[in-house]
C-alpha positions as CSV (number, residue, x, y, z in Angstrom):
1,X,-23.4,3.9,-3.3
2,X,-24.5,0.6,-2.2
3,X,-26.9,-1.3,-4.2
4,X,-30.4,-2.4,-2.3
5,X,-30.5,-5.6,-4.3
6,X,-31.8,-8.1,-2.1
7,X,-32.9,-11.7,-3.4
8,X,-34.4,-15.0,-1.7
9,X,-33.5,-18.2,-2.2
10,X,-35.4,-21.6,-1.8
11,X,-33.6,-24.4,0.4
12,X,-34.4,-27.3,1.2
13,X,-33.5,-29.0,4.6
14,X,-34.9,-32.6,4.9
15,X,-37.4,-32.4,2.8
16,X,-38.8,-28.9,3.9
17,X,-38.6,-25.5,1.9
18,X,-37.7,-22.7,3.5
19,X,-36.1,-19.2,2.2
20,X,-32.9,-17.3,3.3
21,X,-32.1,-13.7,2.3
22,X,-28.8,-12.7,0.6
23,X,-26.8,-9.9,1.8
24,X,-27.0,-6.5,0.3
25,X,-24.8,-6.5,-2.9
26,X,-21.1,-4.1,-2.6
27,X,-20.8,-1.2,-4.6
28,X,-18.5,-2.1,-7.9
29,X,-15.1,-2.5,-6.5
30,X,-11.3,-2.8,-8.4
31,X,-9.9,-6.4,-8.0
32,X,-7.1,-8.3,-10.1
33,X,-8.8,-11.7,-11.8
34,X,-5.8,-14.0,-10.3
35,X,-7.3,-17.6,-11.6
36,X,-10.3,-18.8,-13.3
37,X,-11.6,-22.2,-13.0
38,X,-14.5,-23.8,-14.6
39,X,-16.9,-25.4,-11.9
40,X,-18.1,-29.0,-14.2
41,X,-21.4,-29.2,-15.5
42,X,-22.4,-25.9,-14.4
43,X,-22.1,-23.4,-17.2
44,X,-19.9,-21.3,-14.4
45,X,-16.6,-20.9,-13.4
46,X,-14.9,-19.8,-9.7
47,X,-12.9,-16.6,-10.3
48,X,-10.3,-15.6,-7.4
49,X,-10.4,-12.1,-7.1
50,X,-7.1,-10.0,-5.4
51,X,-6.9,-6.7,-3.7
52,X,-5.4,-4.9,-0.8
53,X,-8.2,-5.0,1.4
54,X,-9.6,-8.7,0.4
55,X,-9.2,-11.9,-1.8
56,X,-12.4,-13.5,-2.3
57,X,-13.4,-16.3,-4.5
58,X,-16.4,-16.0,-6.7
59,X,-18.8,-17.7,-8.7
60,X,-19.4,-16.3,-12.0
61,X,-21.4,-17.0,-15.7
62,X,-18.2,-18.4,-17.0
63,X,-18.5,-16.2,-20.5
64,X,-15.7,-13.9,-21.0
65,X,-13.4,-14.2,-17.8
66,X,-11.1,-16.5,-19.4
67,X,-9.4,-13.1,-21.5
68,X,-9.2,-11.3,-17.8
69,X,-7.1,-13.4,-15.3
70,X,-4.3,-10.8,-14.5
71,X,-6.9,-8.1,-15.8
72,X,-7.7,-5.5,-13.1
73,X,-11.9,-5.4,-13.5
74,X,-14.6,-3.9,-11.8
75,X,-17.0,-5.9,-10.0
76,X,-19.7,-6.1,-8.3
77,X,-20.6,-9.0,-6.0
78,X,-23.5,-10.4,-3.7
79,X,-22.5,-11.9,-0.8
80,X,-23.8,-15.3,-0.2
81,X,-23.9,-15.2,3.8
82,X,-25.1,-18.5,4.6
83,X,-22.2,-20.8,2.1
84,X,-19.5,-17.2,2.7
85,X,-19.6,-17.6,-1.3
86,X,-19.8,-14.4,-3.4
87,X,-21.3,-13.9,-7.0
88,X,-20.5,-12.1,-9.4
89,X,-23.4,-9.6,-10.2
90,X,-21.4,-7.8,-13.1
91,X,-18.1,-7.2,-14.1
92,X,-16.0,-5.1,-16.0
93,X,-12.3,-5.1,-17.4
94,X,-10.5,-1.2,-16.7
95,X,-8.3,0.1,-19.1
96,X,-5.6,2.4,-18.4
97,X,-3.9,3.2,-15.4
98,X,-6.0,6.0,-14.7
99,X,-8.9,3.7,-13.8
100,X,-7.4,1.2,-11.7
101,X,-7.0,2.1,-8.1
102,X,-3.2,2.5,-7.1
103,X,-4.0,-0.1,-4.4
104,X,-4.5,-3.3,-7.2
105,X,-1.1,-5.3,-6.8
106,X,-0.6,-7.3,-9.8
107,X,1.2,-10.0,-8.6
108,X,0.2,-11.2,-4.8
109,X,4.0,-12.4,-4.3
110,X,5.4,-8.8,-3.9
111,X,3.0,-8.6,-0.7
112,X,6.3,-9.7,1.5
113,X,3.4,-9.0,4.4
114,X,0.1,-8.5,3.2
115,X,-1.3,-7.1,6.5
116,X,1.3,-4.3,6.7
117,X,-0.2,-3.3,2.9
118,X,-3.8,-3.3,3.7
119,X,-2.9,-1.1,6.6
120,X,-1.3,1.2,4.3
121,X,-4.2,1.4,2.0
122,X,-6.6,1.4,5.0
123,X,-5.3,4.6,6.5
124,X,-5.0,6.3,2.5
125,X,-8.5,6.0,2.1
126,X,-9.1,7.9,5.2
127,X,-7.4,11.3,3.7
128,X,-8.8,13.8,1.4
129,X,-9.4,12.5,-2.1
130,X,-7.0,15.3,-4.2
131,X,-4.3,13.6,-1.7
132,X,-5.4,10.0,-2.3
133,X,-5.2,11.2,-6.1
134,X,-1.3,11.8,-5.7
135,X,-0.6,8.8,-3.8
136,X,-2.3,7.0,-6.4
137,X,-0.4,8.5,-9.6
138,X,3.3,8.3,-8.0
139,X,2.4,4.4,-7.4
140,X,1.1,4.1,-11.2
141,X,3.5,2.3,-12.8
142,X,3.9,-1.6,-11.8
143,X,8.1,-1.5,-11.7
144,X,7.6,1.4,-9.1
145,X,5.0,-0.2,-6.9
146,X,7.1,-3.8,-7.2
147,X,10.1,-1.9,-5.7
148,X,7.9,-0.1,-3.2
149,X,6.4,-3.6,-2.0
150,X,9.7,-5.7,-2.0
151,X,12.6,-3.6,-1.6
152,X,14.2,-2.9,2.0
153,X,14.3,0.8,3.0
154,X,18.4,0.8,2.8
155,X,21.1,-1.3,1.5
156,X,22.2,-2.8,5.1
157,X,21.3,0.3,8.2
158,X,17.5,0.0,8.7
159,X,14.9,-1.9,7.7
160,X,17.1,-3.7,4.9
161,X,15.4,-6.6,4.9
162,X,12.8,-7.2,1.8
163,X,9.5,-5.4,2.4
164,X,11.2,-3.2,4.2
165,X,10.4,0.0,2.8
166,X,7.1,-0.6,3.0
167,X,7.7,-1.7,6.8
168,X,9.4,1.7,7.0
169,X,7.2,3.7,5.5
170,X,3.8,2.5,7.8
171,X,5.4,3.0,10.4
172,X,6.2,6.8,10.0
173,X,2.4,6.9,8.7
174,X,1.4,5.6,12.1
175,X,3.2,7.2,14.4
176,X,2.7,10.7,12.5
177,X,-0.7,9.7,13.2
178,X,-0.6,9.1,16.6
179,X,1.5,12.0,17.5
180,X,-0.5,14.5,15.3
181,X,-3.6,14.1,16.3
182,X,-3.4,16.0,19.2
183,X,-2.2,18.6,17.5
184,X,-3.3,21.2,15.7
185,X,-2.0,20.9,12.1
186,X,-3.3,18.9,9.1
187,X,-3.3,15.2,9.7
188,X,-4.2,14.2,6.5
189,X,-0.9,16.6,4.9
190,X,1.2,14.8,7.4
191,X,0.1,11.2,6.6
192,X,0.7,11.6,2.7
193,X,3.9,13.2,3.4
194,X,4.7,10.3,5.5
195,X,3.7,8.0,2.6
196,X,5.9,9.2,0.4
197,X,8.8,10.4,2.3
198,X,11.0,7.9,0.9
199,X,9.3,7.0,-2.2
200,X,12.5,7.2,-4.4
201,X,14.2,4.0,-2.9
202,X,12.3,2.2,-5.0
203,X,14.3,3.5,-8.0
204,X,17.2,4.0,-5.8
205,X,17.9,0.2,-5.0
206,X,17.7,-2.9,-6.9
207,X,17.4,-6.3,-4.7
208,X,18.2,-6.9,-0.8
209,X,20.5,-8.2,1.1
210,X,24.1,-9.4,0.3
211,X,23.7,-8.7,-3.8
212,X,21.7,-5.3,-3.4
213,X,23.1,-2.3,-4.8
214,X,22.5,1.2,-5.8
215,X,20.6,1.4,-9.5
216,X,22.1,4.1,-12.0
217,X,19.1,6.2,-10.4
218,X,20.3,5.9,-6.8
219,X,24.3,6.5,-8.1
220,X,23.4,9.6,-10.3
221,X,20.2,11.0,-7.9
222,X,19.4,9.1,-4.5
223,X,16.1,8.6,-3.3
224,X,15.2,12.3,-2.0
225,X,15.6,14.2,-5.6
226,X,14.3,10.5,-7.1
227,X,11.3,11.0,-5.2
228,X,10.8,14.7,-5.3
229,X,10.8,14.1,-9.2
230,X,7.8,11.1,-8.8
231,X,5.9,13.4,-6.3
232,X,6.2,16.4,-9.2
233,X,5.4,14.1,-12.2
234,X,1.7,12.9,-9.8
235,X,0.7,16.7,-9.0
236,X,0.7,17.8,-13.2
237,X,-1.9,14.6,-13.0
238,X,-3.8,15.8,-9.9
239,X,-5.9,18.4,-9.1
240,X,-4.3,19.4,-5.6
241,X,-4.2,23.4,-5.2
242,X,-0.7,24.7,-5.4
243,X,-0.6,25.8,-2.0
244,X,-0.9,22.3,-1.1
245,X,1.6,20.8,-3.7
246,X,4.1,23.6,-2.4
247,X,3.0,22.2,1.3
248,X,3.5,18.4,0.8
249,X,6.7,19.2,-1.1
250,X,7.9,20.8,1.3
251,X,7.1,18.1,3.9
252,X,8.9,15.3,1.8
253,X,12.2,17.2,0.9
254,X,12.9,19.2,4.3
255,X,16.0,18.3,6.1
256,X,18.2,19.2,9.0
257,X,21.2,18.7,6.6
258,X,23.4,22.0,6.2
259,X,22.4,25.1,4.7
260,X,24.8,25.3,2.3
261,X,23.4,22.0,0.7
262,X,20.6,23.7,-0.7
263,X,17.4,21.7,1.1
264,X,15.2,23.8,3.5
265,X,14.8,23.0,7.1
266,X,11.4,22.0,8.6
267,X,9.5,25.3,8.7
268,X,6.0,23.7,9.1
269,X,4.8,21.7,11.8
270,X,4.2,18.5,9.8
271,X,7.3,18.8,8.1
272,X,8.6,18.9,11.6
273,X,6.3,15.8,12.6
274,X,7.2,14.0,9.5
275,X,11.1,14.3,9.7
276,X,11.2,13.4,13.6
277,X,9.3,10.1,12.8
278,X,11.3,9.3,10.0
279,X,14.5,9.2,12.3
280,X,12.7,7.4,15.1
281,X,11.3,5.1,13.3
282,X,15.2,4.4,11.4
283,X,17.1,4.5,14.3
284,X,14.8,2.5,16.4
285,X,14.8,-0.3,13.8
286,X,18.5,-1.5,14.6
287,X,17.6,-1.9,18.3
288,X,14.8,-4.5,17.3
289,X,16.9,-8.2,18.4
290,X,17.2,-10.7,16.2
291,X,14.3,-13.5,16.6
292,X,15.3,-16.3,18.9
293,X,18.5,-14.3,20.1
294,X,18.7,-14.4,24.3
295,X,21.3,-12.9,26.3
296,X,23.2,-9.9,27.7
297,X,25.0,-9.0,24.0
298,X,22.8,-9.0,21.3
299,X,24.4,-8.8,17.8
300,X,23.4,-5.7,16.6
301,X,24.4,-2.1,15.9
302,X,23.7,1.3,16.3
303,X,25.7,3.9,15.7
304,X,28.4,1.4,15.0
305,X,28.3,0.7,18.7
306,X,27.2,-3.3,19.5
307,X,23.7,-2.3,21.7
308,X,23.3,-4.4,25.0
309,X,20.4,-5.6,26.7
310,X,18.7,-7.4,29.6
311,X,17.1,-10.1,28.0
């Protein structure tokens, strides 16, 4: 709920008073204290404040923040509109896992593309909170969401370059979206499903390019029965019915691979959605040139065939 707080504030402008109003103040929001710095003279300090959707720098009482740089902490802030300066009308440090949104990245360096991210989280918010709930326990633990963030989505075919499982992994969201909206079937099952189609890979690999390789995870399991196990660990912790847990299981772990493997086809429409964007979205990835490449042959595979093209 947003607070009404409103406040306003003398200035002066050659020698004149006048008054301008503050904007309303933002409801308490997650953020990681990345650096504190005492402003001289002023009893106050600048914090800079990280999260998915924003970094903002803010002016604070200085008393306390110097225990909570790489603290995730609730605040609340007033926008200054005028000077585009935020304070800090209260803060608090959250303890546990539990309390800090899955969206809080701890370290702004794993953000290999920090729009693609905030996309990600943007279109999360917009499903139904028991399904937010999952997406936020399977990303709980930092190592996982470090691998999700900088990892490629293979160890040389698709999207192998670093940040390219997340790369991978919006676009399925996206395209899911903008094929299933048309449709009757549930958009929101689909998008998660999307989300966390490949969620594994970031126990399955370790590094990219020339020195990646498979972890003792990725050897022993593979992403798919990695990932099914983080999806099954999040729903204990959630309070998603079991029809939808059976559902969005379903949707991550469906496969056209041969019956006598063991995995079900796609018997539900999003599953179907969800596995056809998944392909699309790997095999169109190879075709993308190189940047700065011209010409008829362009070095790249697919299908272990070299793929021409016009320009």
């Amino acid at each position: 709920m947003k607070s009404v707080f409103e406040d306003l504030v003398k200035v002066s402008r050659g020698g004149s008073i006048g008054y301008k109003c503050k904007s309303i103040a933002s409801a308490p929001a997650a953020y990681r204290a990345i650096e504190v710095q005492p402003l001289a003279g002023q009893g106050k300090v600048m914090v800079t404040l990280f999260s998915a959707t924003r970094t903002v720098n803010a002016i604070s009482p200085a008393s306390n923040w110097g225990d909570l740089v790489g603290s995730v902490v609730s605040v609340q802030l007033l926008d200054e509109s005028a000077h585009r300066m935020s304070l800090v009308l209260n803060h608090e440090k959250l303890i546990g896992a539990a309390d800090a949104p899955w969206l809080e990245v701890p370290d702004p360096s794993w953000l290999v593309n920090e729009s693609e991210w905030r996309s990600m989280v943007g279109m999360v918010r917009e499903l139904r909170p028991p399904l937010q709930r999952v997406i936020n326990s399977v990303l709980r633990k930092d190592d996982d969401l470090e691998g999700f963030l900088t990892l490629g989505a293979s160890l040389g075919d698709h999207h192998a370059e670093r940040g390219g499982l997340l790369r991978h992994t919006l676009e399925c969201m996206q395209v899911v979206k903008a094929q299933g909206a048309p449709r009757r079937l549930d958009l929101d099952l689909a998008i998660s499903a999307a989300a966390l189609h490949d969620i594994g890979k970031c126990r399955e690999y370790t590094g990219v390019g020339p020195g990646s390789r498979l972890t003792e995870s990725g050897q022993l399991l593979g992403h798919m029965l990695a990932g099914y196990r983080m999806v099954c660990e999040a729903l204990k912790l959630g309070d998603l019915d079991e029809r939808e847990s059976l559902a969005l299981l379903h949707c991550i772990s469906a496969s056209e691979a041969p019956s006598w493997v063991g995995l079900r086809s796609p018997r539900m429409s999003e599953a179907v959605l969800v596995n056809g964007c998944d392909r699309l979205s790997g095999r169109l990835e190879p075709l993308r040139p190189p940047s700065g490449s011209v010409g008829w042959y362009q070095p790249r595979a697919y299908r272990k065939q070299p793929v021409l093209s016009l320009g």
